[in-house]
C-alpha positions as CSV (number, residue, x, y, z in Angstrom):
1,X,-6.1,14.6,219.9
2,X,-5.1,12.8,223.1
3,X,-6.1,9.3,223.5
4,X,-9.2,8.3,225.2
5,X,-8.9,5.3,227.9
6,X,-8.5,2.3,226.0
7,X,-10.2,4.0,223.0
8,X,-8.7,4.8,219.2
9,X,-6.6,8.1,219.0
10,X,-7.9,9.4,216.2
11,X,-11.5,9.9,218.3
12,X,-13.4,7.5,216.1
13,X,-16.3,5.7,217.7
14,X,-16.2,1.8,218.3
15,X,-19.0,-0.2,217.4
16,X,-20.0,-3.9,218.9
17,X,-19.5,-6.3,215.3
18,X,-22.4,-8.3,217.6
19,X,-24.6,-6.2,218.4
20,X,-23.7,-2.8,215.8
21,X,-24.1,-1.3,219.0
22,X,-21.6,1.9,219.7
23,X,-19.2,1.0,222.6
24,X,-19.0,3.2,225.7
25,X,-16.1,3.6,228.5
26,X,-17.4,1.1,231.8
27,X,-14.9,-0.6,234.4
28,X,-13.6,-3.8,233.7
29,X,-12.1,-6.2,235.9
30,X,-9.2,-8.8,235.0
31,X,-8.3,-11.7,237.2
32,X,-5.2,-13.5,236.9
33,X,-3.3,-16.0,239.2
34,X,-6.2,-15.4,241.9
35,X,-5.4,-11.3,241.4
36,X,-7.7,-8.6,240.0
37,X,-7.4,-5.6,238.4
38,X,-9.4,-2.9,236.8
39,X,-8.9,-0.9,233.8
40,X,-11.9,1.4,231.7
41,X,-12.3,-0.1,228.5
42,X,-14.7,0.4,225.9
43,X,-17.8,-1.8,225.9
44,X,-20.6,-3.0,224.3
45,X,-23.8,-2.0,226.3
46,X,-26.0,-4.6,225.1
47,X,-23.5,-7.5,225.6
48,X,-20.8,-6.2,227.6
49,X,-17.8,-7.2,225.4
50,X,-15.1,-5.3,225.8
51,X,-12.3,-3.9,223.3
52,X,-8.7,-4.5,224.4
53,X,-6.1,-2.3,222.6
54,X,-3.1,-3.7,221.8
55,X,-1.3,-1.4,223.6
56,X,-2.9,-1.9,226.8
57,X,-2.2,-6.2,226.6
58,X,1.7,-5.5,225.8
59,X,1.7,-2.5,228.2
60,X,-0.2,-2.9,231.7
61,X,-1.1,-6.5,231.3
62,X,1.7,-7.9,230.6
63,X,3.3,-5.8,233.2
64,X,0.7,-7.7,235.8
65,X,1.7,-11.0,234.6
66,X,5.0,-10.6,235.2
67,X,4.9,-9.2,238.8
68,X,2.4,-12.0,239.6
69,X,4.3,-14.7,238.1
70,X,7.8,-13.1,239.7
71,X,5.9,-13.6,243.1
């Protein structure tokens, strides 16, 4: 199965340890160095908290930080 935007591969559903509250896909912005960005990330609905995989903070944000710090 492919993997879902910033969700498990193996299709299983996320669940909130605050709120026991099964996380859905929304837009999230980061801001760094007076930049933003967006990514879709599952999040809680009740308290917005999002889930940040691993891959996505050594992939694309890390990528980010670089340019913006480069600058």
């Amino acid at each position: 199965m492919p993997e879902r935007a910033g969700g498990p591969a193996d299709g299983r559903t996320l669940i909130c340890c605050r709120c026991n509250a099964a996380l859905t896909i929304r837009r999230t912005e980061f801001s760094y160095l007076a930049h933003s960005f967006f990514a879709e990330l599952p999040s809680c609905p009740v308290c917005g908290q999002a889930f940040v995989s691993e891959d996505l903070v050594n992939g694309r944000i890390a990528d980010v930080e670089r340019n913006l710090e480069d600058k």
